[in-house]
N, C-alpha and C positions, 0 to 999 in steps of 0.2 A: 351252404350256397356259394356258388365261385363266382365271383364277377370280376370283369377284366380290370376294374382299378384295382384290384387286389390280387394281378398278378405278380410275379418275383420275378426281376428283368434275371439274367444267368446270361452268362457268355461261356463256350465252346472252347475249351482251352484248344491253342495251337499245338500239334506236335514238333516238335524242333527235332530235326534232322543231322546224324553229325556233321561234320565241320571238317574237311581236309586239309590242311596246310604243311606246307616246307617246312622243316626247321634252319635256321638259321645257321647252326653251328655243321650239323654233318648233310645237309642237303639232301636228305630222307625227306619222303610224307609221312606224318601222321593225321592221325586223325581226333575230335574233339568229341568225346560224344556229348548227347544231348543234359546228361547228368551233369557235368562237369562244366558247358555254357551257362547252365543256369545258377551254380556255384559263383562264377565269375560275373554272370549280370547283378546275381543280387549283392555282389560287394563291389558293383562297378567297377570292376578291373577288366584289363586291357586280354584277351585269349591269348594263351602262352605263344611263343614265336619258336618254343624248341621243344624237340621231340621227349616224352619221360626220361627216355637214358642218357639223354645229353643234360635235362634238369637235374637228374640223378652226380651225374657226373659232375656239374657246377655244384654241388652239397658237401663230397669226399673232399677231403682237403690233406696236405702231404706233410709230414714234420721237418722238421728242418733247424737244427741248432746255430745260431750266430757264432762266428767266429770271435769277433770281438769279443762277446759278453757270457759268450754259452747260454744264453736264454735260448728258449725251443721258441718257435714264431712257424707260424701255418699258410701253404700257397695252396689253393685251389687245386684240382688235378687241372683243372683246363688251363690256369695260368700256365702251370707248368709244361703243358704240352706247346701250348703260345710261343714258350720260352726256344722248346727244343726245335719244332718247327719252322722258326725264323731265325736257326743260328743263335740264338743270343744267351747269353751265361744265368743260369739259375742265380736269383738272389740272395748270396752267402749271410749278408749280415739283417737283421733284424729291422724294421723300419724306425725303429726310435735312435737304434746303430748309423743306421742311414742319413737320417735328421740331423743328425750331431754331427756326422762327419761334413753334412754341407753347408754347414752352417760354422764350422771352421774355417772349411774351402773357403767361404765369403768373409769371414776376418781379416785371414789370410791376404785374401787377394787385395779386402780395403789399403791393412797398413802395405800392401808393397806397391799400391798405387799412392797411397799416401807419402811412402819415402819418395818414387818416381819423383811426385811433384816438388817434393823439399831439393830432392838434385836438380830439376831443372830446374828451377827457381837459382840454386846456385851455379850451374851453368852459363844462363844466360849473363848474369855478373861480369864470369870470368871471358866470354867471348870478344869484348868491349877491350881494343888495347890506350890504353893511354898516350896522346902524342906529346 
């Protein structure tokens, strides 16, 4: 016997539709299908902002041996295209190479502010003539 308190509420799933968007990096559309929004909802994450072969592309990564140290240390291919596309020199040394080296720089730079002030200091002294 069926009676309506014993019916079973059900809801009508939505179909989701894809999702067109720019990517950020090469300014192509793509597209989101609906498999892949619902991947992203259920781990509340934010829909990708770049196309697969530009994700693909931020994944490759380039070797690159330190000068200093010879240790091999790894840039993205995009950094490196970053690098070539605004002029600017690929990074030779290693980032712990790098670290070290600024971190000299600032020793460096403390004791020769340091001596500075011990000269003025003795500077000032001598500017004073005795009458």
């Amino acid at each position: 016997m069926y009676t309506e308190s014993a019916a079973i509420p059900f809801s009508i799933p939505v179909q989701k539709k894809s999702i067109t968007r720019i990517c950020v990096d090469c300014n192509k559309p793509f597209s989101i299908p609906p498999a892949e929004q619902k991947y992203f909802d259920e781990k509340e994450m934010e829909y990708p902002k770049r196309c697969s072969e530009c994700r693909e592309k931020r994944k490759k990564m380039v070797k690159f041996t330190c000068i200093d140290c010879g240790k091999d240390f790894y840039l993205s291919e995009t950094n490196v295209e970053f690098f070539k596309k605004n002029g600017l020199f690929i990074p030779k040394r290693c980032p712990d190479c790098i670290n070290d080296k600024k971190e000299f720089q600032k020793e460096r730079e403390a004791k020769k502010a340091k001596e500075a002030d011990v000269n003025t200091a003795s500077d000032s002294v001598d500017d004073f003539e005795s009458f």
